[in-house]
C-alpha positions in Angstrom: 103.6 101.9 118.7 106.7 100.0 119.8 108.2 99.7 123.4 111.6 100.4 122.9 112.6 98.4 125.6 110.5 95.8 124.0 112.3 95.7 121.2 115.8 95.9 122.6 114.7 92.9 124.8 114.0 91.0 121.7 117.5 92.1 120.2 119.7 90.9 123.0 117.9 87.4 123.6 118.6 86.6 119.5 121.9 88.5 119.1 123.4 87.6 122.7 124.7 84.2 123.9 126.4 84.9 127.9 127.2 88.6 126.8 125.7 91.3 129.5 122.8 93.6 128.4 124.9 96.7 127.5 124.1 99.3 126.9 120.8 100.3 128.6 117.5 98.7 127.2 116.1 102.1 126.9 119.0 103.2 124.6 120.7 100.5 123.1 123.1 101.5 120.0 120.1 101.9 117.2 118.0 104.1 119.1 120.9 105.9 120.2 121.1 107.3 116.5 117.2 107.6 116.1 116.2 111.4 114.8 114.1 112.8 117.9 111.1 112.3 117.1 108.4 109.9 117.5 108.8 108.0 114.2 111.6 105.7 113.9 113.9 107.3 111.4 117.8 107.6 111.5 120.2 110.5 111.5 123.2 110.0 109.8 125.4 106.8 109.7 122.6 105.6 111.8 122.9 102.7 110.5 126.7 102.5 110.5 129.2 104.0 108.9 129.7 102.0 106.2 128.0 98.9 103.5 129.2 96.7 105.8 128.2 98.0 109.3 125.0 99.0 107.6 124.2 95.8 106.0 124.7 93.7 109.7 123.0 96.3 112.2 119.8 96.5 109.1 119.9 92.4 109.2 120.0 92.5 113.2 117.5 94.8 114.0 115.0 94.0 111.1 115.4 89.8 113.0 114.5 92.0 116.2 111.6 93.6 114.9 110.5 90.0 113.4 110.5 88.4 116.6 108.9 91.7 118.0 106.1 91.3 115.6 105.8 87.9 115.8 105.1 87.9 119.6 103.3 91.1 120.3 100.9 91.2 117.2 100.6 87.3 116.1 101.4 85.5 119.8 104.3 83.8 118.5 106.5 83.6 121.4 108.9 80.8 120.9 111.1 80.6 117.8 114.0 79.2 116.9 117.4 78.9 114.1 116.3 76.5 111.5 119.5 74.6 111.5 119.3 74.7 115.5 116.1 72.5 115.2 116.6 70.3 112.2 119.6 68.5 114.9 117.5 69.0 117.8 116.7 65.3 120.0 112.9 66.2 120.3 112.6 65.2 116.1 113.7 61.5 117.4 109.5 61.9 118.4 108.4 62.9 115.2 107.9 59.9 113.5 109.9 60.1 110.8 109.6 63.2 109.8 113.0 65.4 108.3 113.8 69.2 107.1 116.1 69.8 104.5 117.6 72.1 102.1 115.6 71.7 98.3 118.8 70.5 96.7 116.9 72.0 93.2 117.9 75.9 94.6 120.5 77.8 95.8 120.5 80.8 98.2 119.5 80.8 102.0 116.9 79.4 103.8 114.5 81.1 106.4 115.9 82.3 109.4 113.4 80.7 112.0 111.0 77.8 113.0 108.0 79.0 115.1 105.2 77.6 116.9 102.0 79.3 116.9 99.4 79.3 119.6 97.5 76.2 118.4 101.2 74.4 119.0 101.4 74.0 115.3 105.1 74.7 113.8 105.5 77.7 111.2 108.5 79.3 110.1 109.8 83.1 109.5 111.9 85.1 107.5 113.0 88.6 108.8 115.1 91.4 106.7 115.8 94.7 107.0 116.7 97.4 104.6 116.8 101.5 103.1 115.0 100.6 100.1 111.0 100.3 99.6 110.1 96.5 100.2 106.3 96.9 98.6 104.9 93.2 98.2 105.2 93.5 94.3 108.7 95.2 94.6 111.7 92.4 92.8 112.8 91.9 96.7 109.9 90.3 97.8 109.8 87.7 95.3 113.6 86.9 96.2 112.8 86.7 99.8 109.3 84.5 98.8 111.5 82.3 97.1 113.6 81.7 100.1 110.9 79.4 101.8 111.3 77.0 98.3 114.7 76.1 99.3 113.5 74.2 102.6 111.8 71.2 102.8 109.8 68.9 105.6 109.3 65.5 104.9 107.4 63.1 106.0 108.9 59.5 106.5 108.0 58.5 103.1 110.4 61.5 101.3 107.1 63.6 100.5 107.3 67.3 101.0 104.7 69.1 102.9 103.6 72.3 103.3 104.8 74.6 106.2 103.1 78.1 106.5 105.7 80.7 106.6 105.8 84.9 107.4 108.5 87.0 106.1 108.7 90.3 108.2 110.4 93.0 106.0 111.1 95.9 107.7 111.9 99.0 105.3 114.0 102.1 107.5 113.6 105.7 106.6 116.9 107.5 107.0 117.5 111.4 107.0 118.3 111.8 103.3 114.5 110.4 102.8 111.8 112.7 102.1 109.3 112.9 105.0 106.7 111.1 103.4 109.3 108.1 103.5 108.5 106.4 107.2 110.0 103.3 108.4 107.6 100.2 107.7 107.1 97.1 108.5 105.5 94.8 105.5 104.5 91.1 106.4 103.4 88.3 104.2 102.6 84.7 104.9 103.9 82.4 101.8 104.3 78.7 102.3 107.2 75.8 101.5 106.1 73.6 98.3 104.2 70.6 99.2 101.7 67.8 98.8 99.7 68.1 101.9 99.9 70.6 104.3 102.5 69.9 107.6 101.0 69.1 111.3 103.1 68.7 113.8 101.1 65.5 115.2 103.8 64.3 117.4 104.7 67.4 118.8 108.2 66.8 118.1 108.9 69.9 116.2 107.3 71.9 119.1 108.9 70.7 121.9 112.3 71.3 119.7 111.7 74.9 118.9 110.6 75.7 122.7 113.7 74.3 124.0 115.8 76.1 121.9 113.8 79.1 123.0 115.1 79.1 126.2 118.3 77.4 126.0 120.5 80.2 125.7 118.4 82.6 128.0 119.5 79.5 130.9 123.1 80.2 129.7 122.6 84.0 130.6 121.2 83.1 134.1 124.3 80.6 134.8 122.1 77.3 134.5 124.7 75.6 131.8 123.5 72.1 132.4 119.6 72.7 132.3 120.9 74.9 128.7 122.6 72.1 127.2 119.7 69.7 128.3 117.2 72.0 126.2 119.8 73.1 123.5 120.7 69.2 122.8 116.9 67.3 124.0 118.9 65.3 126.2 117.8 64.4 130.0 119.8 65.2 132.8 120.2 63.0 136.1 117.3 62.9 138.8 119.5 63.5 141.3 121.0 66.7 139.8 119.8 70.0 141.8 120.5 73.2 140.9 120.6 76.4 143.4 118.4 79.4 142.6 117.7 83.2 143.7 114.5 84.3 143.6 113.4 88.1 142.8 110.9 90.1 143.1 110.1 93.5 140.4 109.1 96.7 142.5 107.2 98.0 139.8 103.4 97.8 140.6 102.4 96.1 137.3 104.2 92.9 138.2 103.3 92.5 141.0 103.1 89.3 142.5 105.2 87.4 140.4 108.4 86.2 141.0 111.6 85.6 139.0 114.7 83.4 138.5 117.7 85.3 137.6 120.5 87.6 138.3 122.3 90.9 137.6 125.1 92.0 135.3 127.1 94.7 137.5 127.2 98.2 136.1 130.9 98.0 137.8 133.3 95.9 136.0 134.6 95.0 139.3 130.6 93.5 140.4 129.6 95.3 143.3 126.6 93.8 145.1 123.9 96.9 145.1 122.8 95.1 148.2 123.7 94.3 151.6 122.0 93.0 155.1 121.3 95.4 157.6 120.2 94.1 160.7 118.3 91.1 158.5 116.7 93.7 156.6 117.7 94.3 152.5 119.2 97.5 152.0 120.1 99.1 148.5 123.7 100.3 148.8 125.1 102.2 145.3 128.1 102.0 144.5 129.3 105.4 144.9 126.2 107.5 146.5 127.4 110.7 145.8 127.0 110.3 142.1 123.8 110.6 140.0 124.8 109.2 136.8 126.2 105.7 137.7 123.7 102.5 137.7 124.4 99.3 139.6 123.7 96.8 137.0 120.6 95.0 134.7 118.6 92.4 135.8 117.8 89.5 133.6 115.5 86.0 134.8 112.3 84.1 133.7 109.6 83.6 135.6 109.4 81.5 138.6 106.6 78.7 137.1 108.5 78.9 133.6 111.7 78.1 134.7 110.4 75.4 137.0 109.1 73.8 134.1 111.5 73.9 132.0 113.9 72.4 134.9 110.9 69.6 134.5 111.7 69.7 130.7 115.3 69.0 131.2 114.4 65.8 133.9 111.7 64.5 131.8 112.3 64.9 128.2 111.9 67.9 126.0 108.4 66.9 124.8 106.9 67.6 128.2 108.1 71.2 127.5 105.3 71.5 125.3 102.9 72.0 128.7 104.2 75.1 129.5 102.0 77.2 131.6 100.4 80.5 129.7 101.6 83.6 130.9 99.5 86.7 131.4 100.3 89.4 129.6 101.7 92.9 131.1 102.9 96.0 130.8 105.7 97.5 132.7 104.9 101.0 132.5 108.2 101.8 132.2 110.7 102.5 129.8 113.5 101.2 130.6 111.8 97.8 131.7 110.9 94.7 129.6 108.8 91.5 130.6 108.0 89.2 127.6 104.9 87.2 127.1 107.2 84.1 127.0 108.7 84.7 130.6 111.8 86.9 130.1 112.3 90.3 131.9 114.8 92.2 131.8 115.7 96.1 133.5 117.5 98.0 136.0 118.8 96.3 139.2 117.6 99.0 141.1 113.9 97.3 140.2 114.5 94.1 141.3 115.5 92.7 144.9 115.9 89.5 145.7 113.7 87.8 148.4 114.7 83.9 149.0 116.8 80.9 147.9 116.0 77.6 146.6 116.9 74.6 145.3 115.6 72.8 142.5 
């Protein structure tokens, strides 16, 4: 089973730099064209309405459904673009060690670096497509041989091994048959090398998690604390940064808290709230109407988003302390809170409870 919401989540924090969640997480533009039913198959022009529409929203959501994979079913939760972290300051830690296109091969590279639970550093490879993607199918060697044509190094040149995944997902559209069904087909290949890669330093780690969240501190209007994590640069200790704190209504997250902010509904940005008498009252924008929504609320978790504040002060290797966070369940479908911190949902969820500086 997939949460839609879920999965939508996923979508907007790898396809979205400062752009607002639009449409709804519930029914954003694939699910939109999804057949009604319960399997995940498309009506026509589903996809898009031509090679070229098809080709990006297939590439898009199959990268979605990666990440999606890689978090809920393999507790990946932090990845990030290979060329992102090959630049990224935290490598200055790794004691020599380098990635690198194999200049022997041609073609692209995997999309991702990942860090897996134990803190070691994998990558990923996600693609979507109409056709069947069975592991002995001519695609699936292509896409195997996409993790040759990237290299780590260690400081003496040698390659070494870097255990990949490549997450193919395969959609069934209407002119399928109805034994056809969307799938999802993963594989773990590894890079060429001499010994197998371990991120001793924790160099690579620290990289990938600040990347992570980088832009997600864009989204929340924390620019300097983004560049900080984008760049592994340090900001100044005398730098604060003013904060809102939320609080979700829904029972299942209960008791924890959130830094963040809403994108209006109302192109104008009405506030949904207002003080009455030094209580918090909802106000919609137009109360006579049932079909208009004040805005979606996105933030990170209080603890995270101190931390990574510490990250930004301190160096991007002490990111690599980041607190585990428990997993939940919203319960609801129009709701998403990730096990790496993100939520994201309707306004009308959220209210926001003090100020702060950090």
């Amino acid at each position: 089973m997939v949460d839609l919401a879920d999965l939508y989540h996923h979508y907007y924090l790898q396809s979205y730099d400062k752009a607002p969640p639009n449409p709804n997480p519930a029914q954003f533009e694939h699910v939109r064209y999804l057949e009604p039913c319960t399997a995940f198959r498309f009506q026509p022009n589903g996809l898009g309405a031509n090679k070229t529409k098809k080709q990006n929203n297939s590439n898009e959501l199959g990268e979605a459904f990666c990440r999606w994979f890689l978090s809920e079913h393999l507790d990946i939760t932090h990845v990030a673009r290979i060329d992102d972290v090959r630049n990224h300051g935290a490598l200055s830690w790794a004691h020599g060690v380098t990635v690198e296109c194999n200049p022997g091969t041609d073609g692209d590279a995997p999309d991702y670096f990942c860090v897996e639970p134990t803190g070691q550093v994998s990558l990923a490879e996600a693609k979507g497509t109409i056709e069947a993607v069975g592991f002995k199918a001519k695609k699936f060697a292509t896409w195997r041989n996409q993790f040759n044509r990237v290299r780590v190094l260690d400081r003496s040149g040698n390659a070494m091994s870097v255990k990949g995944y490549i997450v193919a997902m395969r959609w069934a559209v209407h002119t399928h048959s109805p034994a056809i069904f969307t799938t999802l087909s993963a594989e773990d290949p590894q890079t060429p090398g001499e010994r197998p890669f371990f991120d001793e330093s924790g160099g690579f780690a620290a990289a990938v998690r600040s990347l992570h969240y980088a832009p997600s501190l864009a989204k929340i209007r924390q620019p300097v604390l983004s560049a900080a994590l984008a760049t592994g640069t340090t900001i100044a200790d005398d730098l604060s940064f003013q904060i809102v704190l939320w609080e979700c209504l829904l029972p299942t997250l209960k008791g924890l808290r959130f830094v963040g902010g809403y994108f209006p509904t109302d192109p104008e940005g009405v506030l949904p709230f207002k003080f009455d008498d030094g209580k918090l009252v909802a106000v919609p924008n137009d109360p006579f109407r049932l079909d208009q929504s004040s805005g979606t609320f996105i933030g990170i978790e209080e603890k995270t988003f101190r931390h990574l504040v510490g990250a930004a002060r301190n160096g991007p290797m002490t990111i690599n302390d980041l607190p585990r966070i428990e997993r939940r369940i919203t319960g609801f479908s129009g709701a998403s809170y990730l096990p790496d911190g993100h939520v994201l949902g309707p306004i009308d969820l959220f209210r926001p409870i003090a100020a702060d500086v950090v």
